[in-house]
C-alpha positions as CSV (number, residue, x, y, z in Angstrom):
1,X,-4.8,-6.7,33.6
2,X,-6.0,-3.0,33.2
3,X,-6.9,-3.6,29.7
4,X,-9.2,-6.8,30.7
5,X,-10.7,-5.2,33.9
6,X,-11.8,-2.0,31.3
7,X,-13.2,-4.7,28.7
8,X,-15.1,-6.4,31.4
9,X,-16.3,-3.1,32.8
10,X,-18.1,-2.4,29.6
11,X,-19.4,-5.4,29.2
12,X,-21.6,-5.2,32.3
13,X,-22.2,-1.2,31.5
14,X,-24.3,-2.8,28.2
15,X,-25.6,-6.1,30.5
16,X,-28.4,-6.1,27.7
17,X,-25.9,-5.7,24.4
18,X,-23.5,-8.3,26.1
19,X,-26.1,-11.1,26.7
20,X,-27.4,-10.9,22.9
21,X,-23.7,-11.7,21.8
22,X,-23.7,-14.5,23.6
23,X,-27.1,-15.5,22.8
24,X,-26.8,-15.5,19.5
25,X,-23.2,-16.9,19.5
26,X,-24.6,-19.9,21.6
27,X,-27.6,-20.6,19.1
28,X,-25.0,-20.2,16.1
29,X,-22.4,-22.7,18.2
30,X,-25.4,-25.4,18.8
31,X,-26.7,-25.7,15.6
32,X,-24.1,-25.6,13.9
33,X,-23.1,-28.5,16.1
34,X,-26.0,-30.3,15.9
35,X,-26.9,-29.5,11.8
36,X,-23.2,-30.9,11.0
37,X,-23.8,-34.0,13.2
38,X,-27.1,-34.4,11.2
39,X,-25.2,-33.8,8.3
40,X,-22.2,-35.9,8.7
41,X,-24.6,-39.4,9.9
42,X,-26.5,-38.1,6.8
43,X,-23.4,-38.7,4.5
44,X,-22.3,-41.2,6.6
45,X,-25.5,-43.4,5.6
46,X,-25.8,-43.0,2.5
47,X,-21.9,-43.8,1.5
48,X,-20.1,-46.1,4.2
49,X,-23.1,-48.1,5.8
50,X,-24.7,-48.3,2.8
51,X,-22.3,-49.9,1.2
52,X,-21.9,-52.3,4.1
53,X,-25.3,-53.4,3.7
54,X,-25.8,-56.8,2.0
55,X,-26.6,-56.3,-2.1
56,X,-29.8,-58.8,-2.7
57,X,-31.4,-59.2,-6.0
58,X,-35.0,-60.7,-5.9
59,X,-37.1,-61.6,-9.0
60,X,-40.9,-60.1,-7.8
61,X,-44.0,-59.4,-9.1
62,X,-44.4,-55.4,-9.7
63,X,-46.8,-53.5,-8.2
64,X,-49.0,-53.6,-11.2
65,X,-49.4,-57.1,-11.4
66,X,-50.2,-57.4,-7.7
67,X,-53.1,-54.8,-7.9
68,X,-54.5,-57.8,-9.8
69,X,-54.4,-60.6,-7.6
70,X,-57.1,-62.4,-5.6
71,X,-56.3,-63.7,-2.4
72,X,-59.4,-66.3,-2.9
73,X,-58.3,-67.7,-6.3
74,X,-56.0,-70.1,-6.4
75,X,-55.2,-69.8,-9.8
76,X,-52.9,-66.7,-9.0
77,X,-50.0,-69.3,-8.6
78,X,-49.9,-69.1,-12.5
79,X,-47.9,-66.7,-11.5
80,X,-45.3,-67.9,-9.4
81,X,-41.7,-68.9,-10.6
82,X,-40.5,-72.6,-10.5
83,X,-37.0,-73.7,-10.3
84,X,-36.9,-74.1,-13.4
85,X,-37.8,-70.3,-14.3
86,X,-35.1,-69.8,-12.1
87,X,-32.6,-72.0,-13.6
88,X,-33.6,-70.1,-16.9
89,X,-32.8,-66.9,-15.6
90,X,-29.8,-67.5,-13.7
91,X,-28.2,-69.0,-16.7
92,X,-29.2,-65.7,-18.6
93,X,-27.3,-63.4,-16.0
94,X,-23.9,-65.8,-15.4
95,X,-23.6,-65.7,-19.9
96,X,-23.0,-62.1,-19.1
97,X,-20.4,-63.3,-16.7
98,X,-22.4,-62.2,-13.2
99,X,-20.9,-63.7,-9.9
100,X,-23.6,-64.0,-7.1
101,X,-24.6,-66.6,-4.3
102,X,-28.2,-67.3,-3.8
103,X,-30.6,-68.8,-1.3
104,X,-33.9,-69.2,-0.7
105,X,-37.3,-67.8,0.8
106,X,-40.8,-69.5,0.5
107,X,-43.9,-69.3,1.5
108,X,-47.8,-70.9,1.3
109,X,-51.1,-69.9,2.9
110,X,-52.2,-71.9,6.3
111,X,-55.0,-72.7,8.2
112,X,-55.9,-71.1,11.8
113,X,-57.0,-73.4,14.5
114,X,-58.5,-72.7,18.1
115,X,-54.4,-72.5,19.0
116,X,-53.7,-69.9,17.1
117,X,-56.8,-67.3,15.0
118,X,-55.7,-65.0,12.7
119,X,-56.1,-60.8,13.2
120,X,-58.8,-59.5,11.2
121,X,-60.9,-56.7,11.2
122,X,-64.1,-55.4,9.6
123,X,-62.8,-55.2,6.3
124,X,-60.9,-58.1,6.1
125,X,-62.9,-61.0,4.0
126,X,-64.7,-63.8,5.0
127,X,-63.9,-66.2,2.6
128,X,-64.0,-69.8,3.5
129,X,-60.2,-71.4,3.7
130,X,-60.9,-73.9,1.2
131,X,-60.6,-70.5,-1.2
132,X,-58.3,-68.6,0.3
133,X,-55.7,-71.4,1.5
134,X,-56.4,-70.2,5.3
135,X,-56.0,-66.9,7.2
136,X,-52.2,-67.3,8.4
137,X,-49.3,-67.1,6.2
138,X,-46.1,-69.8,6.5
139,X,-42.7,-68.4,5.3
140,X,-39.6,-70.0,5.6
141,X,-35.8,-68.8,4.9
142,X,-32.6,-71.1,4.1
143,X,-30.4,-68.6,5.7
144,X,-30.5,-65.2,7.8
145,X,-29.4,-64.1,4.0
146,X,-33.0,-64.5,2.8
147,X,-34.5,-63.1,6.2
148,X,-33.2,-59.7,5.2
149,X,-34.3,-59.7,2.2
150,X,-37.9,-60.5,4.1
151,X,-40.5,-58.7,1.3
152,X,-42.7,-58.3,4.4
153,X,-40.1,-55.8,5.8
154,X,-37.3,-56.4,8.3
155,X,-38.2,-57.4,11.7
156,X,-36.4,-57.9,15.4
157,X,-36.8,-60.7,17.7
158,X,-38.1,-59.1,20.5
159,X,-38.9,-62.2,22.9
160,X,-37.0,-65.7,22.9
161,X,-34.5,-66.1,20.2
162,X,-34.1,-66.3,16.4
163,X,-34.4,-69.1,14.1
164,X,-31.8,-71.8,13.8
165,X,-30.8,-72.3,10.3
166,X,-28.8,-75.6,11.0
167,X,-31.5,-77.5,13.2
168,X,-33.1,-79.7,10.5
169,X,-35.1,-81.4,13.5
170,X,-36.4,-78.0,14.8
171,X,-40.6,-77.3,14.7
172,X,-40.1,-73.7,15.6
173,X,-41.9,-70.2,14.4
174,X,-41.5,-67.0,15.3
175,X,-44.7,-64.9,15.7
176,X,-45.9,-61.0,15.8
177,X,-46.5,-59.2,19.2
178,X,-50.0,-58.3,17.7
179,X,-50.8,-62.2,17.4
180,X,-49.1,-63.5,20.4
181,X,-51.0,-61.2,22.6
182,X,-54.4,-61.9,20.3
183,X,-54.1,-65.3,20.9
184,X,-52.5,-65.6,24.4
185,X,-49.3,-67.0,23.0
186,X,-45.6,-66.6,24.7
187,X,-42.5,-68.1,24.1
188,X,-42.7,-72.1,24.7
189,X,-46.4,-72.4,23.1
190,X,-47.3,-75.0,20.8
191,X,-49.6,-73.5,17.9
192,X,-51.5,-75.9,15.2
193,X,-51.7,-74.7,11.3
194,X,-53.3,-77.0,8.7
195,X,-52.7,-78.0,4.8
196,X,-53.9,-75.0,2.9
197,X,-55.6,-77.7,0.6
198,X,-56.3,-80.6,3.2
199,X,-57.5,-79.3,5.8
200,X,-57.4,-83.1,7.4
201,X,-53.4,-82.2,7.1
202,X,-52.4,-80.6,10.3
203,X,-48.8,-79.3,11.7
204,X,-47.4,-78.8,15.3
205,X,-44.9,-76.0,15.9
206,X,-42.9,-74.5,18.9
207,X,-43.4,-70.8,19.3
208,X,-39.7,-69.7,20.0
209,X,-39.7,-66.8,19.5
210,X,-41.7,-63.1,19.4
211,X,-41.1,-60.2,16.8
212,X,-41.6,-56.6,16.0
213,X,-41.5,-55.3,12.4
214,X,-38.9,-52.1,12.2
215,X,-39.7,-51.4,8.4
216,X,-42.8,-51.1,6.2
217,X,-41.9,-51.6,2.3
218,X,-44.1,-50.4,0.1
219,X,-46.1,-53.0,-1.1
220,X,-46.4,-54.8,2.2
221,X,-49.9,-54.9,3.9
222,X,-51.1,-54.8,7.7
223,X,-54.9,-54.4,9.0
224,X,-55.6,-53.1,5.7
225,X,-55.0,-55.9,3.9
226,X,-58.6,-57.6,2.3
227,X,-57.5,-60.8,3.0
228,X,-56.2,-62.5,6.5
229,X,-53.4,-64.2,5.2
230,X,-51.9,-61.3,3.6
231,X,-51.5,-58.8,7.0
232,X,-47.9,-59.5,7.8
233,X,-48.6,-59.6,11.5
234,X,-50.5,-62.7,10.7
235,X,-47.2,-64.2,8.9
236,X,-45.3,-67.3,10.9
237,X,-41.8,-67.6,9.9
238,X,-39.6,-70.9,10.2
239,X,-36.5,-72.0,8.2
240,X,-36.6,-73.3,5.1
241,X,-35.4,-77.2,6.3
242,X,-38.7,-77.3,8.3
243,X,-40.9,-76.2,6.0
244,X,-39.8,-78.4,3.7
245,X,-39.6,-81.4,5.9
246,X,-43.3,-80.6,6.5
247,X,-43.9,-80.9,2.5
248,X,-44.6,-77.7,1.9
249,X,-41.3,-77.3,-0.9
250,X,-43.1,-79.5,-3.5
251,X,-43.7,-79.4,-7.2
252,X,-46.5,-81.5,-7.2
253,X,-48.6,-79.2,-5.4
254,X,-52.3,-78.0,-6.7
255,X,-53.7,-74.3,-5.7
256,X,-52.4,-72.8,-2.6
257,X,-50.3,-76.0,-2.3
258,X,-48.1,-74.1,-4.9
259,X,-45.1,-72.8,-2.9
260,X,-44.4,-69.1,-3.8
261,X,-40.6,-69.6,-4.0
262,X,-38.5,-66.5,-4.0
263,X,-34.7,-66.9,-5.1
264,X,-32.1,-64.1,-3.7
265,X,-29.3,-63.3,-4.8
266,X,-26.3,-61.9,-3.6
267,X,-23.8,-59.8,-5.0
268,X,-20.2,-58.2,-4.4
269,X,-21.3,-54.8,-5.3
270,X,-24.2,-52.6,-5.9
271,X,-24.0,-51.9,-9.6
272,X,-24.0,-55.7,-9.9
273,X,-27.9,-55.0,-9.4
274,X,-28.1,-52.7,-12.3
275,X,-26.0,-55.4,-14.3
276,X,-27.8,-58.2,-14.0
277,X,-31.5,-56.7,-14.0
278,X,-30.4,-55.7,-17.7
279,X,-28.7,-59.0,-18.6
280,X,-32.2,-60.6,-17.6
281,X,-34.4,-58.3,-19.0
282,X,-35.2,-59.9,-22.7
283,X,-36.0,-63.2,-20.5
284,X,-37.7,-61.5,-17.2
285,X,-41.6,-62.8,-17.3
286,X,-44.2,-60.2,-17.9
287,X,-45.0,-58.1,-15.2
288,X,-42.0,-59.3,-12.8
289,X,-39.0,-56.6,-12.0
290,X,-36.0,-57.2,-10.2
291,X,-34.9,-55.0,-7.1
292,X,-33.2,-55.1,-4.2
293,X,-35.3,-55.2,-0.9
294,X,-32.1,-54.8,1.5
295,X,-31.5,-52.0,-0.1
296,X,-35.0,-50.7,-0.1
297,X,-35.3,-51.3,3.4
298,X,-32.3,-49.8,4.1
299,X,-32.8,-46.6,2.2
300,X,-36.7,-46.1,3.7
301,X,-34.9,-46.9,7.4
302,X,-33.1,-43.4,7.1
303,X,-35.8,-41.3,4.2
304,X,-36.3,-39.5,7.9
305,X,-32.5,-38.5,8.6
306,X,-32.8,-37.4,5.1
307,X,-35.4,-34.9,5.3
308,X,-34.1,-34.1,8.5
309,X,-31.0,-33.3,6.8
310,X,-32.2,-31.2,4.4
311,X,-33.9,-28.8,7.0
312,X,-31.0,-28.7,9.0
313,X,-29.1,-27.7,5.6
314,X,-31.3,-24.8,5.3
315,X,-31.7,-23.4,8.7
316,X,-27.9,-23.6,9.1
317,X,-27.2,-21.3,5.9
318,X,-30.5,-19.1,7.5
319,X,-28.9,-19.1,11.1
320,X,-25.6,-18.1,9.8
321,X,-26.0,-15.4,7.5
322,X,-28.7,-13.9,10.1
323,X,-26.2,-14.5,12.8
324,X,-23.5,-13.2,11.1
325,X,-25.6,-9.6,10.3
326,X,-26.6,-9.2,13.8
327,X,-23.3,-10.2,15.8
328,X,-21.7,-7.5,13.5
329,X,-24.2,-4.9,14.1
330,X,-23.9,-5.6,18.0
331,X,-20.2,-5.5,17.6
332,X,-20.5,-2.2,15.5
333,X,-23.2,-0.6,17.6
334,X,-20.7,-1.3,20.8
335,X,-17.6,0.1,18.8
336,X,-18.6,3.3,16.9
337,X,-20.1,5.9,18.6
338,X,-17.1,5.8,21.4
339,X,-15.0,8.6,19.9
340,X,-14.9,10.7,23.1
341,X,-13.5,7.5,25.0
342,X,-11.0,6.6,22.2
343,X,-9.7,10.5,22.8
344,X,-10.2,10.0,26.5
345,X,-7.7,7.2,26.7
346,X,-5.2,8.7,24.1
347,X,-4.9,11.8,25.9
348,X,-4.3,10.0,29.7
349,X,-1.7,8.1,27.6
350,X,-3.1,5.2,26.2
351,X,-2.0,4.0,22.8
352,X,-3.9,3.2,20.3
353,X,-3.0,-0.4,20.3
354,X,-3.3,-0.9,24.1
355,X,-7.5,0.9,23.5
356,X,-7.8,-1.0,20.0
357,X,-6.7,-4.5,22.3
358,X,-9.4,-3.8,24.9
359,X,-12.5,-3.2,22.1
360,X,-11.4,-6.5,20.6
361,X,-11.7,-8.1,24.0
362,X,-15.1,-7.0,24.5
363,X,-15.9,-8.4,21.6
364,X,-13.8,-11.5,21.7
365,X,-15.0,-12.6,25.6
366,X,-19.3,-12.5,24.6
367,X,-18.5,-14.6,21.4
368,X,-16.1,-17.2,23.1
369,X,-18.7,-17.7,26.0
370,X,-21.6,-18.1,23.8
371,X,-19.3,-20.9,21.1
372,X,-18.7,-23.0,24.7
373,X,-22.3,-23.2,25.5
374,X,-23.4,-23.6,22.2
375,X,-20.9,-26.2,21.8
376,X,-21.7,-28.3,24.7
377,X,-24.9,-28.0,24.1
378,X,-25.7,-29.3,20.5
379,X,-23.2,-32.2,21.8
380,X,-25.2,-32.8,24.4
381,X,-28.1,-32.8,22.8
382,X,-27.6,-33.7,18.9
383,X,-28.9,-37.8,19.4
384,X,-32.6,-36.9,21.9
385,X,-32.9,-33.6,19.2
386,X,-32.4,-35.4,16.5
387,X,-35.2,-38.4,18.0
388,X,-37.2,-35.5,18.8
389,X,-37.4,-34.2,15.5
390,X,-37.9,-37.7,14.2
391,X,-34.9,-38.7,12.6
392,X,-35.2,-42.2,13.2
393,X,-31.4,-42.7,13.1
394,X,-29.0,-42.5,16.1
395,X,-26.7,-38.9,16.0
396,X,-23.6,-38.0,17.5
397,X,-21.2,-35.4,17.1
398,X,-17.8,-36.6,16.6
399,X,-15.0,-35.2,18.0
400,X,-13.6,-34.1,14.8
401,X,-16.6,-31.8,14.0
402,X,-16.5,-30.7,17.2
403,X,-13.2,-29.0,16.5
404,X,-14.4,-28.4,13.5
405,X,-16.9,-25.7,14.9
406,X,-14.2,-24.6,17.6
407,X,-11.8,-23.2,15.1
408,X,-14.2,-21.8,13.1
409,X,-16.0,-20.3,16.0
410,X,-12.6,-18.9,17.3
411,X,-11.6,-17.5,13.8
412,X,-15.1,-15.9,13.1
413,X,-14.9,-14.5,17.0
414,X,-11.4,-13.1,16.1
415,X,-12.8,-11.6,12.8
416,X,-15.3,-10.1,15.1
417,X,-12.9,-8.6,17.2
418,X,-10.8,-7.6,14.0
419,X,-13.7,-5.5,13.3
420,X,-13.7,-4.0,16.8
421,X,-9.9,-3.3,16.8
422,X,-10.2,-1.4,13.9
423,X,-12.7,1.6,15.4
424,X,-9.9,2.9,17.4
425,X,-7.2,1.7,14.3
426,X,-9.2,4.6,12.1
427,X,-9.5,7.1,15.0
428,X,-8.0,10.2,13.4
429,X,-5.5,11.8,16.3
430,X,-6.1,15.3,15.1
431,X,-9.8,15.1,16.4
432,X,-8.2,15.8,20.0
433,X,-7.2,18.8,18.7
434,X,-10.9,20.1,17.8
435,X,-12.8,21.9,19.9
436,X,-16.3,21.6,19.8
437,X,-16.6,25.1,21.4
438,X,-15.1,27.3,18.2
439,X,-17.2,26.8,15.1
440,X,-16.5,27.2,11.5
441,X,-18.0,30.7,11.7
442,X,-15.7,31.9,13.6
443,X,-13.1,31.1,11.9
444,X,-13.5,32.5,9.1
445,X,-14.1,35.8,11.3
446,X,-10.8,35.6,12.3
């Protein structure tokens, strides 16, 4: 107890050197705990939840052929694929042997009514219906399969409930917050759309449901978009049954009448993608590329953990070289210019090991203090820190990084201490022998 109560005596002689240790300790302890949480939902994302994720395959126009589309000519569904473009394609990826499962996603142009008006703004055109198809978009999914692979971007129900895939009787759509609360709508209301070619053609549907887009793809437009129909908060989505029992799935359709059908495709595993965009390249239409938009989605939902990551990275290495410099100047500035004390103690009977014990606890007690609060701290605090700095992506520190960081804290406090010990460890005994009262001089005199 003598040794402790003389380490802990020293510790609040220096009140000042002892708080910095622990200071900088903490700071080490917390980011280290927070940066390898980042780190380890970082990895974890891009290995074992990606590979969770579903592996769709969709046959879209590119980028470069969409720049060149008009949303008031009809004659841009030249361009779409017909089942039979499909059937052409398929056939070329299963001679290379490619298992998949596929279902289907399509969409037309509709007409507004005084039920339901589209969002626009000053740049969006005025261009009559009878050229543009209407203002709203329909688009329908077979399965919750093809809603992922929504080339709008992935959305949430945030009001009411979902689609249901197996009602064949159901006249339901699910609509955006922005035009529910343009047009007064809620859950329960009955909205009217016409025949993007007749507009004598009309359609009654139940709004069940309310959502909220939590991606934005690349090639996906909003209030920017030139034409109504194209901002995907003005996009109504039903299953594929009702749209179909409507008569929008037909191949006798002129102009906007033309369903834009979108085949997906679903695969076991990820390089399947890479496999079968090559076996369908010498028979992929010009200006169509095949991608995955689960995937895309996925990987732009955590882009932000990844920069995030990458900061982290660097400030850790930063943090710990830094805080590795000035714990061992503090633990050197604390240990070295106490020769008097060392030959104090030795000469009232203290051994060396019993003095070398009690510099290693004043080093040792700062350090350990600072690793606990640092610890609970960036536990504490990794998931509203990691919001904070815009992550995007839920973080947690698991319990097996958090003693991760306690045995690496403890062994780099011990090699601190180490350090400490070995001050009194290189003491030279003869030095009690010296006086500081006879000089050299004298001496040689003698």
């Amino acid at each position: 107890m003598f040794i402790f109560g003389q380490a802990w005596k020293m510790l609040c002689r220096h009140p000042l050197r002892s708080l910095l240790i622990v200071l900088v300790s903490a700071a080490i302890a917390m980011w280290s705990t927070f940066g390898g949480a980042v780190l380890q939902e970082n990895h974890k994302a891009r290995t074992e939840t990606l590979d969770k994720q579903s592996n769709t395959a969709v046959i879209r126009p590119s980028s470069q052929l969409l720049e060149t589309r008009q949303g008031d000519d009809s004659s841009w569904t030249e361009h779409y694929l017909s089942w039979s473009d499909y059937d052409k394609l398929a056939s070329a990826g299963q001679t290379q042997g490619m298992q998949y499962k596929y279902t289907v996603a399509e969409s037309v142009p509709v007409r507004e009514s005084k039920s339901v008006q589209a969002i626009t703004t000053g740049k969006t055109s005025d261009a009559s219906a009878d050229k543009t198809g209407g203002n709203l978009t329909l688009q329908s999914f077979y399965t919750a399969e093809a809603a992922q692979a929504n080339e709008y971007g992935p959305y949430e129900v945030v009001e009411g409930k979902g689609l249901d895939y197996q009602n064949s009787l159901a006249q339901n759509v699910l609509i955006s917050e922005a035009l529910a609360k343009k047009n007064n709508l809620k859950v329960g209301s009955t909205i009217t759309i016409g025949n993007p070619t007749d507009a004598k053609k009309t359609y009654e549907y139940t709004v069940v449901g309310i959502y909220r887009y939590t991606g934005n793809p690349d090639n996906a437009q909003g209030d920017d978009a030139k034409f109504a129909k194209d901002n995907r908060n003005n996009v109504l989505y039903t299953t594929y049954t009702t749209f179909a029992v409507n008569g929008f799935d037909t191949t006798k359709g002129k102009g906007w009448s033309i369903p834009d059908l979108n085949v997906v495709f679903t695969f076991q595993n990820r390089s399947d993608i890479d496999k079968f965009a090559a076996a369908l390249k010498a028979d992929l239409p010009k200006g169509f590329t095949v991608s995955s938009p689960t995937i895309t989605h996925y990987m732009q939902s955590i882009e932000a953990l990844g920069t995030l990551a990458g900061t982290t990275r660097i400030i850790m290495i930063v943090l710990w070289i830094c805080g590795a410099l000035a714990l061992l100047g503090l633990v050197l500035l604390a240990a070295l210019p106490r020769s008097n004390e060392i030959g104090m103690g030795m000469l009232v009977g203290l051994s060396k090991g019993r003095l070398a014990w009690q510099f290693m606890l004043e080093t040792f007690m700062p350090t350990l203090v600072g690793l606990a609060v640092g610890l609970v701290l960036g536990a504490c605090t990794a998931n509203p820190l990691a919001g904070a700095l815009g992550a995007q992506h839920d973080v947690h520190a698991t319990g097996g990084l958090v003693w991760q960081v306690i045995w690496i804290g403890v062994l780099c406090s011990v090699a601190l201490a180490i350090v400490a010990g070995l001050r009194v460890t290189f003491f030279r005994t003869i030095r009690l022998f010296e006086s500081p009262y006879i000089s050299d001089s004298a001496d040689s005199e003698d």
